[in-house]
N, C-alpha and C positions, 0 to 999 in steps of 0.2 A: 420764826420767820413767817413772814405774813406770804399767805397765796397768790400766784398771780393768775389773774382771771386767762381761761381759755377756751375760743369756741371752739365746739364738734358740729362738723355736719356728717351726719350721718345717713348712708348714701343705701338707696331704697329702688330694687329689690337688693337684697345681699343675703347668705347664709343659705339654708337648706332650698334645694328643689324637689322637684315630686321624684324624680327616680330616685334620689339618697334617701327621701322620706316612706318611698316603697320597701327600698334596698332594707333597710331597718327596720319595719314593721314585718319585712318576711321574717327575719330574724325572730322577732319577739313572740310573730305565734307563729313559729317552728317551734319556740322553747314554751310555748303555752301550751299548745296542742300535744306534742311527744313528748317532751318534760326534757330534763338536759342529762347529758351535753348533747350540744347540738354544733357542729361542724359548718364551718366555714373557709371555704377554700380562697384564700388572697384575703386582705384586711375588704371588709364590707364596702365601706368608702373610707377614701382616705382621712381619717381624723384618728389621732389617738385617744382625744376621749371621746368619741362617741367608739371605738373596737373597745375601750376601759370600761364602761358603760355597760356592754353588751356580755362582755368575759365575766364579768359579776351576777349578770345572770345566769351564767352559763354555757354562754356563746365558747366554742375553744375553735380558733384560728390558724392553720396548717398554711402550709405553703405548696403542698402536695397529695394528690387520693391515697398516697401509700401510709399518708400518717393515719389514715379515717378507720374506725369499725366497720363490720359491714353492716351491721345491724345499728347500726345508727346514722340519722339526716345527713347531708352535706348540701350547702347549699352554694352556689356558684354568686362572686359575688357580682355587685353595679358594674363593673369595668366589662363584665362578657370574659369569654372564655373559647379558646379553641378549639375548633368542633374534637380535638383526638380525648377533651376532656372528658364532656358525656360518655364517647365512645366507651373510653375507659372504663367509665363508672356503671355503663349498661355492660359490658363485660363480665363487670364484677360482680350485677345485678343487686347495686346499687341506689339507693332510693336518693335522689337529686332534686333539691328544687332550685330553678333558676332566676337570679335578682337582678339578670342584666336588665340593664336602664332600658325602657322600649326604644330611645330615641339612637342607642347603641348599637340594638334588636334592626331598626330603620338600616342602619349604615354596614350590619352585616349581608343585608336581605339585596343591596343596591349591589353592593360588591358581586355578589354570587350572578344576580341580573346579567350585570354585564361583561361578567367572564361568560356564562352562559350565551351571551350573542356573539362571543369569539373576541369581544375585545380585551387590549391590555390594561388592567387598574392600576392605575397609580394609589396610594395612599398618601394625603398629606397629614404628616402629624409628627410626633418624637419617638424617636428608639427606643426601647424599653419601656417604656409604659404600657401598664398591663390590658389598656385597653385598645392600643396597636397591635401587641400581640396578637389581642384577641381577634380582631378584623383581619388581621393577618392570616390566622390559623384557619380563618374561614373557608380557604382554598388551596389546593395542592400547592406545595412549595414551588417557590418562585414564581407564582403566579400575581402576586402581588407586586408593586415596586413603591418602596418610599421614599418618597422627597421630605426633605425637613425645611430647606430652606431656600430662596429664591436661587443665588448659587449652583445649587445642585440641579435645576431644571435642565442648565444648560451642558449636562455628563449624559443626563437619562440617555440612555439606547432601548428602541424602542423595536421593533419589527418592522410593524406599518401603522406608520404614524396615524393613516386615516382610521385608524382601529384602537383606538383608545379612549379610554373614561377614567373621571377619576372621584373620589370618596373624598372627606376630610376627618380626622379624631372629633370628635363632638365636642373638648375642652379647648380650644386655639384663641389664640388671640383673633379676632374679624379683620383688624388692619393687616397685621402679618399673611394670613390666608388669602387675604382680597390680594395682595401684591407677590404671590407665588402662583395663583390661577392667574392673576394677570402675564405672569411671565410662560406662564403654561400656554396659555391660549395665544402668543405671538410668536410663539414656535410653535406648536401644534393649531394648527389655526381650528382644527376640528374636532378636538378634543369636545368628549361629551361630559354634559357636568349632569349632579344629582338634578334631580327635579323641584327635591324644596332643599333648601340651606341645610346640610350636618352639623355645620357649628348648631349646638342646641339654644334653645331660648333662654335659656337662664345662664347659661353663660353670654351670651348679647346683652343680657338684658341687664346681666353684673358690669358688663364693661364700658355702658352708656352710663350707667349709675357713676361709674369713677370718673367720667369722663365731665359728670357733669359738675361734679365738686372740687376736681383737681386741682384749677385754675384761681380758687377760691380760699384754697390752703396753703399753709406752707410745709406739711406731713402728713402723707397718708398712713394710717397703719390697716394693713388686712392681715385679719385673725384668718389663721388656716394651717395647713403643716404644707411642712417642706415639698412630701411627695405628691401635694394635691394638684394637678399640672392648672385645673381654672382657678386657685390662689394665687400660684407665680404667675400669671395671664397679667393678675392685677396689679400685681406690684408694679410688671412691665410698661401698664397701660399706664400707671400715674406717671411712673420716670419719663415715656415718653410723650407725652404732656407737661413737664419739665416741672414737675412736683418729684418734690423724696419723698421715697414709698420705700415701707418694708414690712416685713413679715412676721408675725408674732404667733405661738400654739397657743401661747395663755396669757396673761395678764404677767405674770409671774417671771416671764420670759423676758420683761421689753428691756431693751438700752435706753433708762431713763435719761442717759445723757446724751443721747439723740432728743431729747426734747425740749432741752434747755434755753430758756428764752424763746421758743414758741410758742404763738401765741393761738392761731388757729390749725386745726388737724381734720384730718376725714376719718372716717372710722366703717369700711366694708368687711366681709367675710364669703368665703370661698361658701361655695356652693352643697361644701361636704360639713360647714362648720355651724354648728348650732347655735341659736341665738343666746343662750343661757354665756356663750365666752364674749360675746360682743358686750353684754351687760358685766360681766366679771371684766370688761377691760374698761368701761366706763367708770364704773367703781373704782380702778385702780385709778384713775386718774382724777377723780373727785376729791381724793386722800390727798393729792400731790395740788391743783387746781382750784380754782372757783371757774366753774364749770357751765357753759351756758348751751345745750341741745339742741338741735333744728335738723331733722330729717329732710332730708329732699329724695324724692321719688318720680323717678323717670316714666312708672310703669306699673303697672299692677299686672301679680299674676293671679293666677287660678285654675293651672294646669293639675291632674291628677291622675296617676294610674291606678289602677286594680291591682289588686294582688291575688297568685293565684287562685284560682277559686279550690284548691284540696286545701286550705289555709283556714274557709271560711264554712265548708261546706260539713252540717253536721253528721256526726258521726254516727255509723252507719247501726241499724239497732241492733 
C-alpha cells in the first residue's frame, strides 16, 4: 500500500525546560559525586522514561523518607515538597538535596509573604498534585485555600475579604487561570495578585506554541505522561481551539487509527518530555507516512538555573 503524504508542524518551544533540566542533572551528579544509589523522593519530573533513564543509573525512587538509608542522598524532587519533609529529614539528620524548580521555589516564597502580612491565600491549581501539596505544606494547615475551578470562587468563605491574596500552581492552563482570577477579582474586588505571573514561562510559552498550529491541523499529538499536569494543559489547549489532541508516553503508545485519513498533525511535548520521544514519534510516523516537517516557533528560550553549588564544588582535600 503506497504512503499517504502528511504534514507535521512541529510546534516550538516544546519539551524540557530549565527546572526539569536542573531537576535531572541534580540527579546525575548526585550519582557522579556519591556513587549510587541515590534517592529520590516523588518521580523527579513527571516522565517515565526520563525516572527509566535515571533508575538505570542508579537513581531508586520512594514515595516516602521512611524508605531512604540514612547514610545515603535523597533528593527532593522539581514539584517542591512540604516544609514537614526537610523537617523530617533534618530530624533524621539526613543529607537532602533540593530539585524544586526556582520558579516553584518563587510561589512558595509569595505564599509565606502574604500569610506573613495576615492575609488569606488562595491557591489556584488541582488537588493532588504533588506540586500543590507542596505550596500547600508551605504553611500551617488550613492556612492555604484551593480553588480549582471558576465555580468554586463563588463557595470560598473567606474572613475578610479585604485580606486576601492569591498564588497559582506554575503548570495551569493561562486561559483557564486568567478566567478564575477574573472571577476572583469581581468578588474580591481587592484581592492581591503575585507581582510577576506563577504560571512559569515555559508553560506559556508551550501553550502559545499550540495555539499557534492548532488551527492549521487536523491532530495534535503531545508526547508526555498522563500525570504531567503542563502535557494535559496541552491537550486541553488544542481541543479548545477546536483541534483533536491527545496524548502519547511514546511512539509505541499511539491509536494509529486516530490518524487514519489525516493528512496534517502538530506534534509538541510537555515540559518534563525529552526531545529524543518527539523524534521516536516522528519516526513512528515516517514508517506509516510520506512525511513533510516545518517547525514553527513562537519563542525562543534561554532560561537556566544553577545547580546546587555542593553538586559542583570540589572536593574538599
Amino acid at each position: 500500500m503506497d504512503k499517504q503524504p502528511l504534514k507535521i508542524f512541529l510546534a516550538g518551544p516544546r519539551g524540557f525546560c530549565a527546572g526539569v533540566e536542573r531537576a535531572i542533572d541534580i540527579v546525575e551528579l548526585s550519582l557522579s559525586k556519591y556513587g549510587a544509589p541515590v534517592y529520590v523522593r516523588h518521580e523527579i519530573v513527571h516522565n517515565r522514561f526520563v525516572v527509566e533513564e535515571l533508575e538505570a543509573k542508579g537513581a531508586v525512587f520512594v514515595e516516602s523518607l521512611d524508605e531512604v538509608p540514612e547514610d545515603r542522598p535523597v533528593i527532593f524532587s522539581a514539584h517542591g515538597v512540604p516544609k514537614a519533609v526537610p523537617a523530617k529529614a533534618d530530624e533524621r539528620k539526613m543529607f537532602y538535596i533540593d530539585a524544586t524548580c526556582p520558579l516553584v521555589s518563587k510561589v512558595h516564597r509569595e505564599a509565606e509573604r502574604q500569610f506573613a502580612k495576615g492575609n488569606t491565600v488562595l491557591l489556584i491549581g488541582h488537588a493532588g498534585h504533588p506540586e500543590v501539596e507542596g505550596t500547600i505544606g508551605q504553611l500551617p494547615e488550613g492556612a492555604i485555600k484551593l480553588v480549582q475551578t471558576v465555580e468554586e470562587v463563588d463557595t470560598i468563605e473567606v474572613g475578610d475579604p479585604s485580606r486576601l491574596a492569591f498564588v497559582t500552581q506554575t503548570t495551569l492552563s493561562v486561559d483557564d487561570t486568567a478566567d478564575i482570577v477574573e472571577a476572583l477579582r469581581k468578588r474580591f474586588p481587592q484581592v492581591r495578585a503575585p507581582k510577576q505571573e506563577d504560571i512559569c514561562y515555559a508553560t506559556t510559552n508551550r501553550q502559545q506554541a499550540v495555539k499557534a498550529i492548532a488551527d492549521r491541523v487536523e491532530t495534535m499529538i503531545v508526547v508526555g505522561a498522563p500525570n504531567s499536569s503542563n502535557s494535559q494543559r496541552l491537550v486541553e489547549v488544542a481541543r479548545k481551539q477546536g483541534c483533536d489532541s491527545f496524548l502519547v508516553q511514546r511512539a509505541r503508545d499511539t491509536d494509529w487509527a486516530r490518524l487514519e485519513g489525516v493528512k496534517s498533525v502538530g506534534i509538541t511535548a510537555g515540559a518534563s518530555a525529552p526531545e529524543l520521544l518527539v523524534d521516536e514519534m516522528i519516526a513512528a510516523l515516517r514508517e506509516r507516512f510520506v512525511v513533510d516537517v516545518e517547525e514553527v516557533r513562537v519563542t525562543e528560550e534561554d532560561v537556566q538555573f544553577k545547580v546546587p553549588r555542593i553538586l559542583t564544588a570540589p572536593a574538599p582535600a
